[in-house]
PyMOL commands that place a pseudoatom at each C-alpha (Angstrom):
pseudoatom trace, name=CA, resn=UNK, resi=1, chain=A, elem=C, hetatm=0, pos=[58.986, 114.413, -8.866]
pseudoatom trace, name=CA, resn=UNK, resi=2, chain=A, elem=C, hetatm=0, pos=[59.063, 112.163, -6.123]
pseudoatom trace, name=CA, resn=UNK, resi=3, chain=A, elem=C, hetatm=0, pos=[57.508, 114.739, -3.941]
pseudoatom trace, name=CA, resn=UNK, resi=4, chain=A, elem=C, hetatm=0, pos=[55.050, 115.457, -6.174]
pseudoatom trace, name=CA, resn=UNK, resi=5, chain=A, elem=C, hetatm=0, pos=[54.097, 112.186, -7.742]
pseudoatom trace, name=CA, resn=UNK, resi=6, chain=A, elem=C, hetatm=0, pos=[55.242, 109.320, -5.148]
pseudoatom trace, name=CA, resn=UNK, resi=7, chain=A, elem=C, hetatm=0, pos=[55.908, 106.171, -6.357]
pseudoatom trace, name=CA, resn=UNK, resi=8, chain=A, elem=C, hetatm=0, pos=[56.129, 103.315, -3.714]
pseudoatom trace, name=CA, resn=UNK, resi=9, chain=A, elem=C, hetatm=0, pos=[55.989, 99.031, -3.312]
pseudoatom trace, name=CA, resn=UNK, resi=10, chain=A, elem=C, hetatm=0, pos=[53.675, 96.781, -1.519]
pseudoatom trace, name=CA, resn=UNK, resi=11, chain=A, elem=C, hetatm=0, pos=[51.803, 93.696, -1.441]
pseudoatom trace, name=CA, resn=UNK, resi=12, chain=A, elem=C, hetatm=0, pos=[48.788, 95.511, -2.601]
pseudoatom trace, name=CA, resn=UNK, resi=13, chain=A, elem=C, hetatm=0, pos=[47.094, 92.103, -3.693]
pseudoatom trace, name=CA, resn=UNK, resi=14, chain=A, elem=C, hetatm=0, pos=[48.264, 89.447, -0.596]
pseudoatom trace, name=CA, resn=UNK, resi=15, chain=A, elem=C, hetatm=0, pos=[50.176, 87.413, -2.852]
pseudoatom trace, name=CA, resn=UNK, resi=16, chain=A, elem=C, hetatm=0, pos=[53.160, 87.537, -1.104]
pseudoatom trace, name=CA, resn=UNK, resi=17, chain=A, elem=C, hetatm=0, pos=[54.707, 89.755, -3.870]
pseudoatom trace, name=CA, resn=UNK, resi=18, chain=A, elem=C, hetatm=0, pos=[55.786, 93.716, -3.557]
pseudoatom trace, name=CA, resn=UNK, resi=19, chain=A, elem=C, hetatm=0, pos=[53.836, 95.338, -6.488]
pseudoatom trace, name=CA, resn=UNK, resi=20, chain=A, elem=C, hetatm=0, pos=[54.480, 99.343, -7.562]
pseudoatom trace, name=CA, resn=UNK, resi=21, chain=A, elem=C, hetatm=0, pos=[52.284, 101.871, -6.506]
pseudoatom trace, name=CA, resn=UNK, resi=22, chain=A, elem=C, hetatm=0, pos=[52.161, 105.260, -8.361]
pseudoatom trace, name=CA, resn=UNK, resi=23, chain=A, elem=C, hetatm=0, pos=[50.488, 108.634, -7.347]
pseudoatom trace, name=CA, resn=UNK, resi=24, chain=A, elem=C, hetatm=0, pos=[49.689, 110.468, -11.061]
pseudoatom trace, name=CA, resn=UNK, resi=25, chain=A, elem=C, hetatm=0, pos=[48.238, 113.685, -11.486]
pseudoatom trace, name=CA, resn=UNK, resi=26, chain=A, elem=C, hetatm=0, pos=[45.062, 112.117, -12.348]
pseudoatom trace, name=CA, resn=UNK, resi=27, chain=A, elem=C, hetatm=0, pos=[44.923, 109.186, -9.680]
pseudoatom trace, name=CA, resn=UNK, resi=28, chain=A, elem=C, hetatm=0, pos=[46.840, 105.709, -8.425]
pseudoatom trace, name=CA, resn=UNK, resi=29, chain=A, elem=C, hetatm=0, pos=[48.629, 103.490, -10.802]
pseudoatom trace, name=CA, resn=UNK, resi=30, chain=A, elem=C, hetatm=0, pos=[49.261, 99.709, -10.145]
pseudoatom trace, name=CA, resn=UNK, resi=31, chain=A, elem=C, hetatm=0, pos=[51.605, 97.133, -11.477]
pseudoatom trace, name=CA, resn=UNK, resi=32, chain=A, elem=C, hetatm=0, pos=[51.080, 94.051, -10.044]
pseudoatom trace, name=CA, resn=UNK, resi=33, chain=A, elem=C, hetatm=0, pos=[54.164, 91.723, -9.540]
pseudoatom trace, name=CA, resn=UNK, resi=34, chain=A, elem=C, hetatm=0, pos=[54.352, 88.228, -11.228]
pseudoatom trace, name=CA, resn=UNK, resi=35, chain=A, elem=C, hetatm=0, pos=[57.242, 87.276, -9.813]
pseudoatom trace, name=CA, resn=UNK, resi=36, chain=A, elem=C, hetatm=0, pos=[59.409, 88.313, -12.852]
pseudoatom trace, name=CA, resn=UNK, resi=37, chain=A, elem=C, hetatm=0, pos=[58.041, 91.488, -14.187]
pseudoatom trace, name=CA, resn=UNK, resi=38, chain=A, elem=C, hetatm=0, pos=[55.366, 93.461, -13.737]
pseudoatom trace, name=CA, resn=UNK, resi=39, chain=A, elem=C, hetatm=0, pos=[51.665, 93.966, -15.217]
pseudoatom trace, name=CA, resn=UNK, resi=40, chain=A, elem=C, hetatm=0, pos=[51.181, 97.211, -17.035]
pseudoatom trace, name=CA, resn=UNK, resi=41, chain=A, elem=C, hetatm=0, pos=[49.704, 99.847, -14.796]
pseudoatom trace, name=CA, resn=UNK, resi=42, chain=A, elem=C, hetatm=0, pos=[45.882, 99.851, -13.912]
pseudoatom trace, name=CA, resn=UNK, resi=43, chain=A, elem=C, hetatm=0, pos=[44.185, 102.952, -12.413]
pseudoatom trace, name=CA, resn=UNK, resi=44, chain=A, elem=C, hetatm=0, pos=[43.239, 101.879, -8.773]
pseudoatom trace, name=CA, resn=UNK, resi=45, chain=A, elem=C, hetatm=0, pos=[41.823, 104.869, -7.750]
pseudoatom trace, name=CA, resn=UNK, resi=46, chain=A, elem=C, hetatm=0, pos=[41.228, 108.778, -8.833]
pseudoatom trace, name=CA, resn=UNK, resi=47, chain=A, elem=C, hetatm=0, pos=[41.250, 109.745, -5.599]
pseudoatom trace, name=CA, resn=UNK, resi=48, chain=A, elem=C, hetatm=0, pos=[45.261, 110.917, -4.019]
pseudoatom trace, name=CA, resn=UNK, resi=49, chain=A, elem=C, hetatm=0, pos=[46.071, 112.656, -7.193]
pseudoatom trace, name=CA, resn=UNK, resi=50, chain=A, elem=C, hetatm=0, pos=[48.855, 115.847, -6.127]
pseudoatom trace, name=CA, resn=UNK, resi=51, chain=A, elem=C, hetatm=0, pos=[46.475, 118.866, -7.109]
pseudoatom trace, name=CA, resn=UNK, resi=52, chain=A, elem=C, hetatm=0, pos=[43.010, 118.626, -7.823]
pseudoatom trace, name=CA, resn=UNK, resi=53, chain=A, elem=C, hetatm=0, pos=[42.460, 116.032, -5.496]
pseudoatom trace, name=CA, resn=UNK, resi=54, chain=A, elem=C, hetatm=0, pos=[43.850, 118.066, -2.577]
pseudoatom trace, name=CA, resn=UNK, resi=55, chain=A, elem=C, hetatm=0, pos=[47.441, 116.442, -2.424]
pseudoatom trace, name=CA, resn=UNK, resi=56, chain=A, elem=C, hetatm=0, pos=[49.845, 118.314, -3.323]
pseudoatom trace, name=CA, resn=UNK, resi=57, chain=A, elem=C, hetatm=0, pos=[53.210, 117.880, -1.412]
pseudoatom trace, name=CA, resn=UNK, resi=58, chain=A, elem=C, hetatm=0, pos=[54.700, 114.513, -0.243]
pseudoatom trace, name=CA, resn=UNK, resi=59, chain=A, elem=C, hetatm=0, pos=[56.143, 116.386, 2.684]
pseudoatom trace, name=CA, resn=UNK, resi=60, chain=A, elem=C, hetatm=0, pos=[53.250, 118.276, 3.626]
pseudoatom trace, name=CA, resn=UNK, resi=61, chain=A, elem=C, hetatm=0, pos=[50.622, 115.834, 3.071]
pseudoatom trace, name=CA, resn=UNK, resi=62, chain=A, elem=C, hetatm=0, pos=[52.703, 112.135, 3.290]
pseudoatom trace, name=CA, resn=UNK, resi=63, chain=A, elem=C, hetatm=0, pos=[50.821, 109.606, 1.312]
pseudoatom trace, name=CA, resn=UNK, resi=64, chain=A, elem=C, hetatm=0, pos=[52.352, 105.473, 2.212]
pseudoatom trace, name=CA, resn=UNK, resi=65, chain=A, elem=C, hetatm=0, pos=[51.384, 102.419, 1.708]
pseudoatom trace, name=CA, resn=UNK, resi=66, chain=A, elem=C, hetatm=0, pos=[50.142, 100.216, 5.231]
pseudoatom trace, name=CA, resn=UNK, resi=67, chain=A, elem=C, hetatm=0, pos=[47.615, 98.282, 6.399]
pseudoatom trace, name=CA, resn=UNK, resi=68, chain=A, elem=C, hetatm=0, pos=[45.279, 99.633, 9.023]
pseudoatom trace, name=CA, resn=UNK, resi=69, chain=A, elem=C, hetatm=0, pos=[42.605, 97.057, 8.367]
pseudoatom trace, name=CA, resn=UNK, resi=70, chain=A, elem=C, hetatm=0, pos=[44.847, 94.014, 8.714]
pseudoatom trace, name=CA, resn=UNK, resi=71, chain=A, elem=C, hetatm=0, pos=[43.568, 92.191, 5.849]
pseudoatom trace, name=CA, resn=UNK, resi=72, chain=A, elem=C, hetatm=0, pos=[47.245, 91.349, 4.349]
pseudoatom trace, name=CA, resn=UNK, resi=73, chain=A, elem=C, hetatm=0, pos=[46.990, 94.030, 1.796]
pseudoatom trace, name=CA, resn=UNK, resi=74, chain=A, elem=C, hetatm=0, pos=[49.174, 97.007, 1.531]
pseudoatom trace, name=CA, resn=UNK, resi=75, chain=A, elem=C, hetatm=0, pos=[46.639, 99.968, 1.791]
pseudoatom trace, name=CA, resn=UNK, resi=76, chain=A, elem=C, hetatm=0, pos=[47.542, 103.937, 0.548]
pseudoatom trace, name=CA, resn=UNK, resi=77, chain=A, elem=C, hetatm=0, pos=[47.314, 106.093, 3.795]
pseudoatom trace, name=CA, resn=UNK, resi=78, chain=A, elem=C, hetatm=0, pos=[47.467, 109.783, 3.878]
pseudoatom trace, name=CA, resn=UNK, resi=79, chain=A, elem=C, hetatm=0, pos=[47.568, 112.311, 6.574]
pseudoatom trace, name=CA, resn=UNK, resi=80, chain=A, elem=C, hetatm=0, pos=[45.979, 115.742, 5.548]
pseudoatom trace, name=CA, resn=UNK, resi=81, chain=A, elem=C, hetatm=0, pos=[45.365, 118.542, 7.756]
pseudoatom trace, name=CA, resn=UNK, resi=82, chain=A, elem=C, hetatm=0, pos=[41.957, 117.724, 8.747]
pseudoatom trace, name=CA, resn=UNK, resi=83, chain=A, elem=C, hetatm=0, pos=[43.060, 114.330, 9.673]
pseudoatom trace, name=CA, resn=UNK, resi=84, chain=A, elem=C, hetatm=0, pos=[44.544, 110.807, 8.395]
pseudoatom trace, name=CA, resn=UNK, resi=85, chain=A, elem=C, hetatm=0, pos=[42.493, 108.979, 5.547]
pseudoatom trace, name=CA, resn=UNK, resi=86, chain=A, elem=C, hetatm=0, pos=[43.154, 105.208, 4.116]
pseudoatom trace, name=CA, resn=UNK, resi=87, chain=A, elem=C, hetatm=0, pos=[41.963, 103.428, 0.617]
pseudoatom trace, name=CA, resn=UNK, resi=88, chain=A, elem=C, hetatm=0, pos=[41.299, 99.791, 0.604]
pseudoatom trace, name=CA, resn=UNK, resi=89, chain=A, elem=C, hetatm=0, pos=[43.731, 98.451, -1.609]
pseudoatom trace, name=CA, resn=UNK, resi=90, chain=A, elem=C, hetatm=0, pos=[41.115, 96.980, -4.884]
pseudoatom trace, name=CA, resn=UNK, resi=91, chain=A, elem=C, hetatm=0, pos=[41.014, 98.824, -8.502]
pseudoatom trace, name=CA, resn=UNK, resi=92, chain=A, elem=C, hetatm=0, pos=[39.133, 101.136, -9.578]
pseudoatom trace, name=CA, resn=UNK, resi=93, chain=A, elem=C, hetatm=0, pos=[35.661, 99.716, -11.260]
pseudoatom trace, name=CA, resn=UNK, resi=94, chain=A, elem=C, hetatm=0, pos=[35.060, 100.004, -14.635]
for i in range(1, 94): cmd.bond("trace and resi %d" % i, "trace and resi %d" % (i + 1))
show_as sticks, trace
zoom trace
């Protein structure tokens, strides 16, 4: 499923601390890092989900975590066939 539904760690908050990073079928999943454990999952985004969203193969259309902005945060970056696309890292607003 890894191809399918990525999971990956980064500092997706600056804190110094590698949180998880989850690609679902209906968006991106967070746990934050305390140090010890982890938060529960929040939906960051609904945006980079494998098939209605347009993303459907790790290994055709790669989906990491970097930081093109160079704000400290770990950012998801994808590279599609019409070009390469990046999220700020922040959750979804509810």
């Amino acid at each position: 499923m890894q191809n399918v539904t990525p999971r990956m760690v980064g500092d997706v908050d600056a804190d110094g601390k590698a949180d998880v990073v989850g690609i679902a079928y209906d968006g991106v999943y967070v746990s934050l890092s305390t140090g010890s454990s982890f938060t529960a999952r929040q939906l960051w985004s609904t945006y980079w989900g494998p098939y209605w969203q347009g993303w459907p193969d790790q290994e055709l259309l790669p989906r990491m975590l970097g930081d093109p902005n160079g704000d400290g945060q770990a950012d998801l970056v994808g590279f599609a066939n019409s070009g390469g696309y990046s999220s700020p890292a922040e959750p979804t607003a509810e």
